[in-house]
Every structure is written in structure tokens, then in C-alpha cells.
N, C-alpha and C positions, 0 to 999 in steps of 0.2 A: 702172689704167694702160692706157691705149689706144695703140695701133701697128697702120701697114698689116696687120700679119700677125694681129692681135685684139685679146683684153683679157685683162687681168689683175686679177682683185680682193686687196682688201687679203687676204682669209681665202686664198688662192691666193699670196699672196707671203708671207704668214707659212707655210703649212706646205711651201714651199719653199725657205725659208731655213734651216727645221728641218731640211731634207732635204741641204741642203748644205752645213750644219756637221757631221751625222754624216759625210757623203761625205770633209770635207775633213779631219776627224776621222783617218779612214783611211789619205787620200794623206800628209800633214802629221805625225801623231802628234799626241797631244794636250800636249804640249809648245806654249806661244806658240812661234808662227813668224811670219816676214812673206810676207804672199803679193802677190805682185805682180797688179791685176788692172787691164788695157787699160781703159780709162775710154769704150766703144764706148758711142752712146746706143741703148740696146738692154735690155731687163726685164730680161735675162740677169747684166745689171750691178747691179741692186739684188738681184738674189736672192743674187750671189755677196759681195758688199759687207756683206749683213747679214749673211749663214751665216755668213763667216769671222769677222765679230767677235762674230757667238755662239757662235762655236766658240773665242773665247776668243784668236785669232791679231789680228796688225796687218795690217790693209790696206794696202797703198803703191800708191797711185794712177797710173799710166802713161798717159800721153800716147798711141793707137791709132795716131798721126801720125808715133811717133818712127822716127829711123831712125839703124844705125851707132853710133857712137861716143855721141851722146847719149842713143840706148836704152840700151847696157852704161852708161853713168854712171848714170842713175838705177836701173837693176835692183841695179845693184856698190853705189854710195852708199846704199841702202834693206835692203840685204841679205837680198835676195829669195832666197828658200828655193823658194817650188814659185809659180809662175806660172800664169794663166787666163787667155786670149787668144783671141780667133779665127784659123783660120786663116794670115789674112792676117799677122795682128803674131807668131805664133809661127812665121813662114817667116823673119822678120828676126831675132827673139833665136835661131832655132837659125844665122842664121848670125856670133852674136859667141860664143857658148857658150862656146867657147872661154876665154871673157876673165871667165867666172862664175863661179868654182871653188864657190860656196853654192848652183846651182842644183840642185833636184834634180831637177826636173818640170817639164814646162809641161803643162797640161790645157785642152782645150776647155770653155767656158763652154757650150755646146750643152744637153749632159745636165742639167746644171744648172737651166736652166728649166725643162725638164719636169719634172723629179722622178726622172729615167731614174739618176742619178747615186749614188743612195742609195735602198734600200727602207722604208719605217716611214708610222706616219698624223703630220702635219703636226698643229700645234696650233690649232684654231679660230680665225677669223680677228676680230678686235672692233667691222673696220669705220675703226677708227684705230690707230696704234701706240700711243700708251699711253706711248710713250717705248721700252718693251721692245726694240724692234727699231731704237732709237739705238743700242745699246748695251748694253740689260738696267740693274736698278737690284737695288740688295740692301739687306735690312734688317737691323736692329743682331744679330738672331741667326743670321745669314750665309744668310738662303732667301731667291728673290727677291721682285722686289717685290709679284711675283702673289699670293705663298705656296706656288709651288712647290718640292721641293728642286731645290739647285743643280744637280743633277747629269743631273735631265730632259730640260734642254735645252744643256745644257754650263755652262763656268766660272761661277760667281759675277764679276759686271764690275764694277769700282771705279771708281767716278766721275774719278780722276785717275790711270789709267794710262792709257798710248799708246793709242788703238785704230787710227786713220789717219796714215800720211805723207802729204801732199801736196810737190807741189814748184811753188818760184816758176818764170817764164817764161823766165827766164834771158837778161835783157837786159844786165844788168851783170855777164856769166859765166857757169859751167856754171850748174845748175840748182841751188836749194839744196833741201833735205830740211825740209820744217819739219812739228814732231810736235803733235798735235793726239791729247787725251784723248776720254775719251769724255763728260765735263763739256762741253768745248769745242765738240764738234759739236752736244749735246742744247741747250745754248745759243744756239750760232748759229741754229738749228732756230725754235724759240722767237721769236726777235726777226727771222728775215725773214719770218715768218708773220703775226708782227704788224704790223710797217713795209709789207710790202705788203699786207696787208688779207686775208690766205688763212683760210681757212674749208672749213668740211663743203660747201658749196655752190658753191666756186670751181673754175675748170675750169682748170688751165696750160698752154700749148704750150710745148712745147722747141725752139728751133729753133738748136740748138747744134752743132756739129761732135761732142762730144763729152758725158760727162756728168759735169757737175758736182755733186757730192755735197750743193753748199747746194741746190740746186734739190730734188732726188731728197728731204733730211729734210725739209723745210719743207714740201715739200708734203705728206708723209707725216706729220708731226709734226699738220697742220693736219686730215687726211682727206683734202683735195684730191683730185681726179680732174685724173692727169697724161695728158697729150697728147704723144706724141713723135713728131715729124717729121722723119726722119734725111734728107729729100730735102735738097740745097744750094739747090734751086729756092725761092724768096720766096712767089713764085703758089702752089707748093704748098702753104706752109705757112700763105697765109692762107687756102688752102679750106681745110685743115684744121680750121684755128681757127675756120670760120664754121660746117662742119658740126659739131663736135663744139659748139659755141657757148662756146669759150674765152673767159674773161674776165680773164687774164692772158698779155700775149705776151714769152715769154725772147726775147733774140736775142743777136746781139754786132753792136757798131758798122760793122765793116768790112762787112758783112750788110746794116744797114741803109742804107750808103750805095750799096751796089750795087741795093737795091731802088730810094731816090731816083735813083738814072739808068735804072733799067728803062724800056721804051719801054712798057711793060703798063700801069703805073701810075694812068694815070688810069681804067683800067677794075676797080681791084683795090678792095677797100676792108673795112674789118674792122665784123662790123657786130653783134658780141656785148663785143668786148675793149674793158675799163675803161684797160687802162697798157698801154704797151710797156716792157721793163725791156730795160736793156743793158749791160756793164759791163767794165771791162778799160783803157778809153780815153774822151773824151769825143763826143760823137757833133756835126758841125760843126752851129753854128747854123742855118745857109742847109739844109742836108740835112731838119733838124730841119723846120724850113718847110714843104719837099716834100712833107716825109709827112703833115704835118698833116691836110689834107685827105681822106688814105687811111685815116687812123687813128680818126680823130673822138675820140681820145684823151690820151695825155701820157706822156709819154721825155722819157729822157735818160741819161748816166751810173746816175744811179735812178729818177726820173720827173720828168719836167713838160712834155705837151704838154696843157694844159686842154680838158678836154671840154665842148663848146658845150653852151650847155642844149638840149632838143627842144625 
């Protein structure tokens, strides 16, 4: 995982996720809990994301954007127990708190990345997840599916209990909570690795507002080397993708139509990315056009701007 601030390898996010299911082991109790963590695009977010569901609790996913009355809905509606936030989004839940009576915590996701947050050796990294760090898998005589005991790395995880909340966007009303196993994620994982073509050798950029949890397995599920661009600037995130020589580009629609009216445009151009992916709404044909020529690739909702032969 690469970001302005470094890298992160797989064998670096496995024994920091090891590192922050014992941490959360502590704050939480080993009791399932739900932990509410800001969805910031930031490694902070996959290491706190796997820890806690190897530590055997539900993640409920939170919007870094929300504010007021629609942050206490979905903290209250998920029934967040201990909260990981930066900063910025735990200045807003301390000021609904009031309206949590389940809250017990909020903690910085900070410690967490580094390993600062729990002491112990992390477990050797494979180079891919393996599935383990979907979720963990168990065999029929309850050890996992490594062979190690359950108790190593926390819970034994059953392919069809909760392990994630997400919530819809909430255009037809507040937000809704919809529960997602951990079958459901290692699945999801699976089929956009395959539909969009990820592999050991594929490079991803992020250029999300936030982080989306299919992005973060898929790529992880495949090995992928992810690229995260938190800048809102387009320009930056295609030099991104040209140094790092990205050959898949995430974005969202509203994104790439602000890039087709960029006055930059014709001097930009992606010149390693296979697809641009986009999703949420459909991205206007005429827009679709624009970029054509910048992308020498293919978008859309999923894909289709066809890549010229050389």
C-alpha cells in the first residue's frame, strides 16, 4: 500500500492488524463489540478494519464526512460501542455524545498504524491474504485455517456471522444499516478481482473521498499493490497513477466530470491505466468522450472506454 506519507507491505499490514486486535482486545474486551471506524483513505483504515474483525468484533463503517444528527444516526443505529476516528471526525461525535448512551471510547486510529497501540511480533506477512485477513476461515476441528490455534490470533470467524455494517447513502431517508458476514465480504473480494482483472501484478489508485472496503479486499484478496491519493486534485492523482504506473484507476463520477471540464485536461493523460472504474451513478456519455483521449482506456459505471490498439 503506497501513500504520500510511504508504503506498506502486506507482511506490515498483517502484523499490524495482529497488533491491533490485541490493542482492541483491551479497549473493547473480548466480548463481540461493534466498533465504529471513519472510513478516512488512509492504511490506518485497513489495519484497524482487519484487527477488529480479528479480534472477533463488527466493524460499522462511518462516513469521515458525516456530520450532526446523521453521524449520532448511524453510530446509535450500529450500536457503536468504542469508535476509531481521526481527529477531525472524533471533534464531531464528542459533540453528539450526549445522544450515545453505547459509547464507551473513541480512540485515535494514529497508534494503530504503527504498531505503537499494542506490544507483541505481528505474524509473517504471505505476500497475499490468503483470505485470513477477510475474516479468518476455520476448520471442521475448530483451528484456523492456517492450523493455527484459535486463540493465537483471536476468535475462531464463522463464515456467516456479521463481521461489517455498511450503510446505504441515504437518498430515500436516514441511512440504512445493512449486515454483511464475513462469507459476504471474502465473496465480494473474489468476484471484483476477477471482473476487473486484479492480480499479483496489478497496480490500483484510489482516488476516493473515502475508503471503500470492496476496493481495500479485492485488492488484498488479489495481492495487488494499492495506490492511495487522498488529494481531491484529478492532476494529482493522475501523476500518481503514472509514477506509481497504475493500471487500474478507482474514482467516482462527480470526479470525473469535474476532471472533463478541467482547463488541464488536454495536457494530462494516463499512460500505464488499463480501465478507469467508477460507481455510485452513471458517468454522462459526452463527459465519457472528454476523457477518452486523456485515458486511452475504458469507464464507466463499470467499464467501457476501449483502448485504441498501439
Amino acid at each position: 500500500m503506497r501513500t504520500p506519507a510511504g508504503t506498506t507491505t502486506y507482511a506490515e499490514l498483517d502484523g499490524l492488524a495482529d497488533s491491533c486486535a490485541r490493542a482492541l482486545t483491551g479497549a473493547a474486551g473480548r466480548s463481540a463489540t461493534v466498533v465504529g471506524l471513519a472510513a478516512s483513505l488512509d492504511p490506518s483504515f485497513a489495519v484497524v478494519y482487519y484487527g477488529a474483525i480479528r479480534a472477533g468484533h463488527v466493524v460499522a463503517l462511518v462516513n469521515p464526512h458525516l456530520r450532526g444528527d446523521a453521524l449520532a444516526h448511524v453510530l446509535s443505529a450500529a450500536g457503536v460501542t468504542v469508535a476509531v476516528a481521526p481527529p477531525e471526525v472524533a471533534e464531531r461525535i464528542a459533540q453528539v455524545r450526549g445522544r450515545l448512551p453505547n459509547l464507551r471510547d473513541v480512540l485515535s486510529p494514529d497508534a494503530f498504524a504503527t504498531g505503537s497501540a499494542a506490544s507483541g511480533r505481528g505474524a509473517p506477512g504471505r505476500g497475499t491474504s490468503g483470505g485470513r485477513a477477510l475474516g479468518g476461515r476455520a476448520t471442521s476441528d475448530g483451528r484456523a485455517a492456517d492450523g493455527r490455534p484459535p486463540d493465537e490470533h483471536g476468535p475462531v470467524l464463522r463464515p456467516d456471522a456479521v463481521a461489517c455494517v455498511q450503510f446505504t447513502s441515504g437518498t430515500t431517508g436516514e441511512p440504512k444499516a445493512v449486515q454483511l458476514t464475513h462469507r459476504n465480504l471474502v465473496v465480494n473480494a473474489a468476484q471484483i478481482a476477477a471482473v476487473h482483472g486484479l492480480d499479483g501484478d496489478a497496480v490500483t489508485l484510489n482516488h476516493l473521498p473515502l475508503y471503500h472496503p470492496m476496493h481495500l479486499n479485492a485488492a488484498v484478496y488479489a495481492g495487488a499493490t494499492q495506490v492511495l491519493s487522498p488529494s481531491p486534485d484529478p492532476a494529482a492523482a493522475i501523476e500518481a497513477a503514472n509514477r506509481h504506473g497504475a493500471t487500474h484507476f478507482y474514482s467516482l463520477p462527480v470526479r470525473l466530470a469535474h476532471l472533463a471540464a478541467d482547463p488541464r485536461l488536454p495536457g494530462l493523460r494516463l499512460d500505464t491505466v488499463s480501465a478507469v472504474f467508477s460507481g455510485g451513478s452513471a458517468l454522462l456519455p459526452a463527459q465519457a468522450r472528454t476523457l477518452e483521449p486523456t485515458s486511452a482506456s475504458r469507464s464507466s459505471r463499470d467499464t467501457d472506454w476501449p483502448r485504441p490498439p498501439r
